[in-house]
N, C-alpha and C positions, 0 to 999 in steps of 0.2 A: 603284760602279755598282749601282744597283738590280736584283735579279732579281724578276723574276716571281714572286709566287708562284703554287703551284699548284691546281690547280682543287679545290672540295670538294666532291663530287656529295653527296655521304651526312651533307650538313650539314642540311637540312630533316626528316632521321628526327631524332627526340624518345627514343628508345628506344636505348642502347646494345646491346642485346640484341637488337634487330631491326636494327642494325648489322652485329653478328655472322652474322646469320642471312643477311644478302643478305649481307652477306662471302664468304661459302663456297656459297652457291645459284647466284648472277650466273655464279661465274668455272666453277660446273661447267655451269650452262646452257649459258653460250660454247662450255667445251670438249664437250657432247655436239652442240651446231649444228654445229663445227666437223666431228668424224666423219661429222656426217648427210651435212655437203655432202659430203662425201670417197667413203663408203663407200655413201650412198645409202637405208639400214637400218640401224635399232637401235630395240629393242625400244621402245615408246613409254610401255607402263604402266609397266616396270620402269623404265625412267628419271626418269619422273614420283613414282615411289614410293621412291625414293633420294634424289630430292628434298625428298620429303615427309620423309623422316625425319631426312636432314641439316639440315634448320629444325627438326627438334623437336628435336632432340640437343644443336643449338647453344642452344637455347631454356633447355634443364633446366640443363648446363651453367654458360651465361653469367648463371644469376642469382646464381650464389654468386660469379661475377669482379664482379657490378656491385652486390652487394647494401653493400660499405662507404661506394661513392658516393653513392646514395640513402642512408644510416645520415650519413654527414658532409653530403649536403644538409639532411636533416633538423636536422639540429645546429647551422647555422647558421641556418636559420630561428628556434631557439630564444633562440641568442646573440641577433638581431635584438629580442626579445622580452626580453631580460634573464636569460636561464636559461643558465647554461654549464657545466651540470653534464654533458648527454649528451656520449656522447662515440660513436666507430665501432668495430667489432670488426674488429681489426690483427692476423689469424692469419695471413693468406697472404702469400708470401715475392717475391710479384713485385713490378711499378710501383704497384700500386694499395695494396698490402697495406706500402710504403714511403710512399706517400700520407698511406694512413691513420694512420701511427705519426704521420706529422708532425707531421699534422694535430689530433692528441691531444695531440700535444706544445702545438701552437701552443694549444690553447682549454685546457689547463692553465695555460697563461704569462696569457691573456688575465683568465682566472677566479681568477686570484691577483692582476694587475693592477688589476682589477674592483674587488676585497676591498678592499687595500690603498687605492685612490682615498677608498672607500667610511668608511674609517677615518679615515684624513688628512686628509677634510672633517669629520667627527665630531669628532676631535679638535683641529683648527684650531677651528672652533667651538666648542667646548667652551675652550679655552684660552683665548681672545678676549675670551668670555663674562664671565671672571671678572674679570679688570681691568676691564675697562669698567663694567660692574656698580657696582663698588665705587666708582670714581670716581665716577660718575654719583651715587650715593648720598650720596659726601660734599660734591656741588658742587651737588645738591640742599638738603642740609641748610642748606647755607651761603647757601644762595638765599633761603631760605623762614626763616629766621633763627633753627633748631633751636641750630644751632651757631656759636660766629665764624670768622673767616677767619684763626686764631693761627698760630703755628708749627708746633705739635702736628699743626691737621689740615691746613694743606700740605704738611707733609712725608709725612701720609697718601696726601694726592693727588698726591704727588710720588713715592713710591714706587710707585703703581701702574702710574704714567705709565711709569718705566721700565721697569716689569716689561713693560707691553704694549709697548715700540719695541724691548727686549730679544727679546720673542717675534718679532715682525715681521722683524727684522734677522735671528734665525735662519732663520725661513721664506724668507728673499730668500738666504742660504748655501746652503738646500737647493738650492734652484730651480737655483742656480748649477751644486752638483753633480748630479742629475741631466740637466742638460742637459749637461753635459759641457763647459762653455764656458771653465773654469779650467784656467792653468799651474802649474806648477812654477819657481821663479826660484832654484834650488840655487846655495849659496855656501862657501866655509869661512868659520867662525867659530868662536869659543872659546865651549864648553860651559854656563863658571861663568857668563860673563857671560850669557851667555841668560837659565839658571835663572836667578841671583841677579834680575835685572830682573821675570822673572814673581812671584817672591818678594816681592821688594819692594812689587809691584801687589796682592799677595792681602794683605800686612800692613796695607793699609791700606785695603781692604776689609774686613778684619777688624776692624781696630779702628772702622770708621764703622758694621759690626754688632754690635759688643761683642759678639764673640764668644771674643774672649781666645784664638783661636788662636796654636800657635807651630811656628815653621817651621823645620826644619833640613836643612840641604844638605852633601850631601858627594860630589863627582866626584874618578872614579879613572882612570887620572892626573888633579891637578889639571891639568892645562893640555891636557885633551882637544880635539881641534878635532874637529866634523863636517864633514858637506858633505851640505846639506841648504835647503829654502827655509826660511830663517829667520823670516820671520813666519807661517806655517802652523806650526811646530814650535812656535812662540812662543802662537801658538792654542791648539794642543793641551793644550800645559802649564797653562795660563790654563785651561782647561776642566778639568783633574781635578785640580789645587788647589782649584778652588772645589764640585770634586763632593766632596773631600774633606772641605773643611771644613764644607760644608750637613750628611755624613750621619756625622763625627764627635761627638765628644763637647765640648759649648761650648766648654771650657777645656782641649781635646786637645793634642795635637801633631801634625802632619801632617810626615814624611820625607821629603826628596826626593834618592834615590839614581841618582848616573851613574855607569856604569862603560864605558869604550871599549876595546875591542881590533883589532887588525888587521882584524876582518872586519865588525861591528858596532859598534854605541852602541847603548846598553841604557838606557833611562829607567823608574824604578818612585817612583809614589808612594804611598804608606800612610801609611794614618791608623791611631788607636785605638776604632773603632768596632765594632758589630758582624762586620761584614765580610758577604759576599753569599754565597747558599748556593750549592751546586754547580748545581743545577739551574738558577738564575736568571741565572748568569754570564755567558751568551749573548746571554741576554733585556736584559741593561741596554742594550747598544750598540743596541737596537730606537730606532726614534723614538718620544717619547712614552711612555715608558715612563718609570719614577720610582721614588724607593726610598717606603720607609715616609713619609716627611715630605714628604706633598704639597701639603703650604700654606704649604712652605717658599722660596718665589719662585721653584724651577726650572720648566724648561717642560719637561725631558725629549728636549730635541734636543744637551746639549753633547756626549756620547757618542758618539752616532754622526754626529755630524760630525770627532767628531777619529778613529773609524775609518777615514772618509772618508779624510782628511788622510794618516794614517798608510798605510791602504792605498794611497795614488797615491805614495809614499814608496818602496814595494813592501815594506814592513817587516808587523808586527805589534801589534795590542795585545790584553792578555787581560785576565781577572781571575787570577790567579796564590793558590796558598796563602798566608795571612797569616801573623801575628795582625793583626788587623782589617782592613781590606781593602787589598788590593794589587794595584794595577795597571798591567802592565808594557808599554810600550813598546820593540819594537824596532827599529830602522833600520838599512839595511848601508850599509857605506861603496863608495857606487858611484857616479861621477861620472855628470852628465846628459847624456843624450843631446842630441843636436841640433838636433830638430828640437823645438819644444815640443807641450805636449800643447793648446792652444789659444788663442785668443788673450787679452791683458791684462787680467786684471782690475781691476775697481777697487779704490778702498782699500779695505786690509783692514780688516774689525771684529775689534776684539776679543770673542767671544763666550762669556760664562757655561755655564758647565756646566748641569745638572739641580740 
């Protein structure tokens, strides 16, 4: 049943301050009419001068209660404007002074929102920019009869080609995960066979890069099962093999160590590379972000999308001490709940690392 709501007389004042003020005038007006009728006599200046002073009392008062409202109206008219730096002064401990803190909060979330939009279109174009470019260049040439149409420079224009459906394909993962529209499809399976099969797929991406990588696997126990969605793990793994082998040494070797125990499965793979300095260890899981070798085909999203991955896992990945870089994966062995976290996605891609 619908109730009524209630009347708002004091909705046409503009002033919360002049709210205040006929707040506490009105109802002592009442209560001195009401004596007049009663008693017949009361003083009339003094009444009227109690009055006067209870509007100015509440006047001086009410501007430091109303002064973070007008400070956060102000503030949004700036956000309106594109500026989300101002923010209101949150000292007082009541409603409004709980207002204000939020309200700092929310136009700090917004103004890091803002940034971040602001980047992500930057660097989408900027990513975009460079296959296309090139392609363009060599289907130009080929046009205008600089160059022939050989194998050499198809496979130019065919490397580019994937590099941009590579980028694309990751930018439709992201989208996926922030929207939140992906499950989890948790199973048991055996560990080797996982790896061995992501193995298998980096050798021969290796060898179609001649880059003379080589791959060694060792899971402890061998016959570790997890319970985990198999082809996001399968992701993962596929994403820092090939981070591995872009920021190793041509002719390196890249490791790929399992160990499981009662409570987790631990995956780390290391290369003989430099390895990544402490300070920047954070920074690689960023989107778009890339090591030294940035003309080296990655786009800079395989990372932090197998964060992704791994975080809805509820596990961890870090960069961990080397020699050369290492980085570890971990997952706990914890059957899935029930209810999924959204509904089916489609097929998976397999996605390249940076």
């Amino acid at each position: 049943m619908l109730v009524e709501e209630l009347p708002r007389p004091l909705d046409p004042v503009r002033s919360i301050k002049l709210k205040l003020g006929i707040l506490l005038v009105v109802p002592t007006a009442v209560g001195w009419a009401f004596f007049w009728s009663q008693i017949g006599w009361l003083p009339v200046r003094s009444t009227i001068g109690v009055l006067l002073i209870v509007l100015f009392v509440s006047q001086v008062l009410a501007h430091g209660m109303t002064r973070p409202l007008r400070e956060m109206t102000a503030s949004v008219r700036a956000m309106r404007a594109g500026d989300y730096s101002q923010r209101a002064r949150a000292t007082a401990r009541d409603e409004v002074g709980e207002l204000a803190g939020a309200f700092n909060r929310m136009a700090a979330d917004l103004a890091a929102a803002d940034r971040q939009r602001r980047e992500l279109i930057a660097n989408v174009s900027h990513e975009l920019r460079t296959p296309i470019t090139a392609l363009q260049a060599v289907l130009e040439n080929v046009v205008d009869g600089v160059t022939k149409a050989d194998d050499p420079t198809m496979r130019t224009a065919l490397a580019q080609t994937e590099r941009l459906g590579r980028l694309v394909g990751e930018l439709l993962d992201l989208s996926k995960v922030d929207a939140g529209v992906l499950r989890l499809n948790r199973e048991e399976f055996e560990v080797r066979r996982l790896l061995s099969d992501v193995i298998a797929e980096a050798e021969v991406s290796a060898a179609a890069g001649k880059r003379g990588v080589r791959y060694a696997l060792d899971v402890s126990p061998p016959d570790a099962v997890a319970v985990a969605d198999r082809a996001r793990l399968h992701q993962v793994v596929v994403n820092l093999l090939d981070n591995a082998a872009r920021h190793g040494p041509a002719d390196g070797r890249v490791d790929v160590l399992a160990r499981s125990t009662a409570d987790e499965l631990v995956v780390e793979v290391v290369d003989e590379g430099p390895g990544i300095a402490r300070a920047d260890r954070e920074r690689v899981f960023e989107r778009f972000t890339r090591g030294e070798r940035a003309a080296d085909g990655g786009t800079g999203l395989g990372l932090d999308i197998a964060r992704w991955v791994v975080d809805l896992h509820g596990g961890s990945i870090a960069v961990v001490d080397g020699p050369g870089c290492r980085i570890r994966v971990t997952l706990p062995h914890v059957l899935p709940p029930a209810v999924p976290l959204g509904p089916e996605p489609p097929d998976r891609l397999n996605l390249p690392a940076r």
